[in-house]
N, C-alpha and C positions, 0 to 999 in steps of 0.2 A: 504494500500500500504506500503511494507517494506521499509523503509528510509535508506540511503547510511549512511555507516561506518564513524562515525568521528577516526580520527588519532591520537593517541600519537606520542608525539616524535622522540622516537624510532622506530616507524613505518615509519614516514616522512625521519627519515635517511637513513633507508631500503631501500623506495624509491626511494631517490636521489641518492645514490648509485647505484643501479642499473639502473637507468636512465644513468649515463655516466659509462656503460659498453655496454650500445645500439648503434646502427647504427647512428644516430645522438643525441650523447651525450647532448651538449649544447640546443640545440631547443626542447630537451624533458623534459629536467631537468627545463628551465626556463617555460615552458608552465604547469608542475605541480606543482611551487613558485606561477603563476599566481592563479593557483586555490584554495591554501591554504594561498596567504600574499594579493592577492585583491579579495577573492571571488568571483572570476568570472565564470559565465557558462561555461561550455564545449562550447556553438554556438558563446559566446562574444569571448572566446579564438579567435578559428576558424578566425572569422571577423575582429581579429584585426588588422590595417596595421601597417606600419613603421610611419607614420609621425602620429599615435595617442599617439606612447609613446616617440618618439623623435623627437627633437626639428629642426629646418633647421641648428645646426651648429652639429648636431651629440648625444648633450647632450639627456639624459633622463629626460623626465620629471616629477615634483612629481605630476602630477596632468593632467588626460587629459579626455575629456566627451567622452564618449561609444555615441553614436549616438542613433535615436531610429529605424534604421535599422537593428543596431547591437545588441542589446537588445531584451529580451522578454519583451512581453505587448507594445512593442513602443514608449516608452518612452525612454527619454533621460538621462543621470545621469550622475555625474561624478564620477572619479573611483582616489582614491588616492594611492600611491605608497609610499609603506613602505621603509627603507634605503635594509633593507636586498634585494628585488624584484632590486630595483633600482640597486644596485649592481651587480646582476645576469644579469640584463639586458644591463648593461654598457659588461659586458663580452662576453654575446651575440652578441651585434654587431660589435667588433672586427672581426668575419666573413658576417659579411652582408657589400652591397652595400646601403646605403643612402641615394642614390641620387634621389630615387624616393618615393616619402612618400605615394602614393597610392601601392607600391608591398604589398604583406601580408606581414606581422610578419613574421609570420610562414606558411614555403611553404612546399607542399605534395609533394610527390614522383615526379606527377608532373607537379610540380613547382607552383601550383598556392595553393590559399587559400583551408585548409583543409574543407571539410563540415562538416558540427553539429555533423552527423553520424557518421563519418571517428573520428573525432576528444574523439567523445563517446569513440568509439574502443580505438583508441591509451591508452586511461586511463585505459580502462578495461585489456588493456594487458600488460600494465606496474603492475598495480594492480594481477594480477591473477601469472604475475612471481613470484614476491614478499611472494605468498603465503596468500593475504587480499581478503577472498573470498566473502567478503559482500560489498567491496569498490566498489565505479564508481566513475563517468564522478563529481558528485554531494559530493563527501566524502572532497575533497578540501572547498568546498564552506561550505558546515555546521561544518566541523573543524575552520575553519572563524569566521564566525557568534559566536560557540561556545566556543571558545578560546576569544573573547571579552567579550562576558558575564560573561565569569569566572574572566575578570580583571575589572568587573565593570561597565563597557562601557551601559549604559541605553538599554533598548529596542528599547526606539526612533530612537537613535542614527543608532541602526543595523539596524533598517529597512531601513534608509537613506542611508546606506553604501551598505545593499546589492541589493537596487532599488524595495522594496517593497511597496508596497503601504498601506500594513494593518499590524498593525505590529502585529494582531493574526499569519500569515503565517510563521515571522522573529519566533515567540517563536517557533510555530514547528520546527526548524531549529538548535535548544537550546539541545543538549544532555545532560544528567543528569546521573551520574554514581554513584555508593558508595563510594568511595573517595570525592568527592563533597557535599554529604551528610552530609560524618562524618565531615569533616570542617568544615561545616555552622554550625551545634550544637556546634561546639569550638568556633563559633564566643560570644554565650552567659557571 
């Protein structure tokens, strides 16, 4: 099975640019921070409401459990939130209503919670504007994973962060490039 595109950079900028030049700029833009600063699924995305990342006085929080509804495998996990995430989501809901911590996060066309599906899409068509013809719904979440590894961060550790259970699965998730290469022989 071909594994989804991890991102540089300069590709994530691409993206996010071109995310607030769409129809709903902020809600696209923060839904693909989600995928690349907490690794989360395309379905976690989808499932997630208001009061998993915000608190009852509006704040964001760094830290909130994914349910194991909202999860794959069923399990429960907690999901921590980076300053950069945190920020995008503090700006975020400057258009949302609050008041109710069961609405989605993020609502479809409409109105209600995107599905797994729907939510797939959305990435694939922000991805394929862009010009990233091997990107999905999954290219967030292994740029993630991968992007830790590169700073260090144990295996254990990523398995824990991205709700895995074995952390054989976490290393497939591990991209490995020529640049990466020739550093580690510099490390000698």
């Amino acid at each position: 099975m071909r594994q989804a595109q991890t991102l540089n950079e300069a590709q994530l900028r691409r993206v996010i640019q071109y995310c607030r030049s769409r129809r709903h700029p902020t809600r696209d833009e923060t839904i693909v921070l989600f995928s690349f600063y907490a690794g989360l699924r395309a379905k976690e995305i989808a499932a997630l409401k208001r009061g998993d990342v915000f608190d009852e006085a509006g704040a964001v929080r760094t830290q909130f459990i994914l349910s194991a509804a909202q999860s794959k495998g069923g399990k429960t996990r907690t999901v921590y939130v980076n300053q950069r995430l945190r920020r995008a989501l503090a700006d975020y809901a400057a258009g949302l209503n609050l008041s109710d911590p069961d609405r989605p996060l993020f609502e479809s066309q409409k109105g209600g919670h995107f599905s797994a599906n729907t939510m797939c899409q959305l990435f694939l068509d922000i991805y394929k504007a862009v010009g990233l013809k091997d990107a999905s719904s999954h290219s967030g979440r292994r740029t993630y994973i991968t992007r830790l590894a590169n700073k260090g961060v144990g295996v254990r550790l990523l398995a824990e962060l991205a709700g895995h259970s074995h952390i054989s699965t976490t290393q497939r998730y591990i991209d490995v490039n020529a640049e990466q290469l020739s550093e580690a022989v510099e490390l000698l």
